[in-house]
Every structure is written in structure tokens, then in C-alpha cells.
PATI-83439 format. One record per residue (C-alpha): residue in one letter; z, y negated, x. Coordinates in steps of 0.25 Angstrom, whole numbers, plus 5000, padded with zeros to 4 digits. Each point is the difference from the previous one (the first is absolute). Layout:
<pts>
AZYX
...
</pts>
This chain:
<pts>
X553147215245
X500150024986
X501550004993
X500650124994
X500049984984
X501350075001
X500649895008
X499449914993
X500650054986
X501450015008
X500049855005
X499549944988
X501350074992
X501149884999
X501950044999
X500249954986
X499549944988
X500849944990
X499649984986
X500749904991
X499650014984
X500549914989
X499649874995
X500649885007
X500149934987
X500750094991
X501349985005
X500650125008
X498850075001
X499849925013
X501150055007
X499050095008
X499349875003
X501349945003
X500250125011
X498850005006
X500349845004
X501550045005
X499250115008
X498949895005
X498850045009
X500250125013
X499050075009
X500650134993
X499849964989
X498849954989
X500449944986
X499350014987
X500449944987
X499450054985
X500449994987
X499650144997
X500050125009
X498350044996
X499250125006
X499349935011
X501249975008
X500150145003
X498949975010
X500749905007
X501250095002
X499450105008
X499849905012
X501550015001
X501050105005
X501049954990
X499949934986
X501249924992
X499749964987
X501149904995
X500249984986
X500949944989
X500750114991
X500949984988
X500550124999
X500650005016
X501449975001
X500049975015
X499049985012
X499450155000
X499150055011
X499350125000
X499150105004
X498750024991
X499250144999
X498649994994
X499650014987
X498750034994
X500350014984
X499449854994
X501049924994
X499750004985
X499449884995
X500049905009
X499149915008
X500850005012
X500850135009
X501350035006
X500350015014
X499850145003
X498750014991
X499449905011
X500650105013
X499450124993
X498649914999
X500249965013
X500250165006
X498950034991
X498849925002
X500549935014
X500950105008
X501349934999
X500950075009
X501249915000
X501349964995
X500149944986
X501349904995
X500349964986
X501049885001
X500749964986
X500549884998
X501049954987
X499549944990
X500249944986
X499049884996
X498750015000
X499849864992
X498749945004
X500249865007
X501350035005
X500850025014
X500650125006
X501450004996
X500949985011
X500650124999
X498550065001
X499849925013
X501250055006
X499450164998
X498749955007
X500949975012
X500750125000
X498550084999
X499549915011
X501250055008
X499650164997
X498549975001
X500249945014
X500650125004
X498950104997
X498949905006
</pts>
């Protein structure tokens, strides 16, 4: 008896991927790291942690139903949440992409279907060598808290 491709494309498709970028040792930049830990490991769920959000992630996404990507931001005055929408225009001049240009890839090239998440979390120090403020640490628990109820 020979398995139905289609079936086996539907089995292999996991809930959620979430996606934490920043540089754990730059300060706040590890917050999403920091979440990511608060969260710990679910059968819902798979982790991945970069430092940079690169095109050949967008591969890796369309296993999954739903992605999260969690990041540092200094311009966010709270925890934020939201719904992304693909991009395809090219960030100009850089060696890395945001968030939506990797969903668009991933529509693109792998047939993405699902839902996408941005999570922001405030930040202000980005010193290499340093901790996460407290006040960073108390936003990662905040975001764990909202990311938990989408997985």
C-alpha cells in the first residue's frame, strides 16, 4: 500500500514555530531569547533562535501552520503583538530581512499558508557584553504570557 503524498505533506506540517532574533550578548537584544526560555519547550510548539532573520528561514517556516518571530525593538513603547502581511520589496542595503520579507519568501517559493506574528519587545541597550536590563526582562515575561496564548 503506497502513502498519499498529500497526507504525507499534511502530517509532516507542525502548530507553531517561534523564531527569537537578537544577539544574546548585546544587552536587550536577548530579550527574545529571554522569552523563548520563560516559554520553554511544548509538543505545540518548536523553537528557533538567530541573530538575524536571513532568507533561508523562510523554508523552515512553511512546515508550520503559524510562525512568531520575537524581537527586541527600541522604538516599541510596550509588549506589541501583531499580525504580519507579506512583503516582497527588499530591505535596502542590508545583509539580513524583516519579518514579512521572510513570509512573503516562504508563500513564494514554499507555499506558506499560515499565520504570521511579530512580537516587539522594549528596548533601549544594545551595549555588547551587557545583561538585559531588568526592566527588559519583565517585557519578555509579559510577551511569553501573549505568545502562550497564540500557541
Amino acid at each position: 500500500m503506497t502513502e498519499n503524498p498529500r497526507h504525507a505533506d499534511a502530517i509532516r506540517v507542525q502548530e507553531t514555530l517561534l523564531v527569537a532574533c537578537g544577539n544574546t550578548l548585546r544587552g536587550d537584544d536577548a530579550a527574545a531569547h529571554a522569552v523563548l526560555e520563560l516559554i520553554g519547550s511544548g509538543t505545540n510548539h518548536t523553537v528557533r533562535e538567530v541573530r538575524q532573520l536571513t532568507p533561508e528561514l523562510a523554508a523552515d517556516i512553511a512546515q508550520f501552520s503559524r510562525v512568531v518571530f520575537i524581537d527586541a525593538d527600541a522604538g516599541a513603547k510596550g509588549v506589541i503583538t501583531e499580525a504580519l502581511r507579506a512583503k516582497t520589496t527588499r530591505s535596502p542595503l542590508t545583509h539580513s530581512a524583516t519579518p514579512e520579507e521572510i513570509v512573503a519568501l516562504a508563500k513564494t517559493l514554499f507555499g506558506f499558508t499560515g499565520e504570521a506574528f511579530l512580537c516587539r519587545i522594549p528596548a533601549q541597550r544594545f551595549e555588547a557584553g551587557e545583561l538585559p536590563a531588568p526592566r527588559v526582562l519583565q517585557f519578555a515575561q509579559e510577551a511569553a504570557l501573549r505568545i502562550a496564548g497564540l500557541i
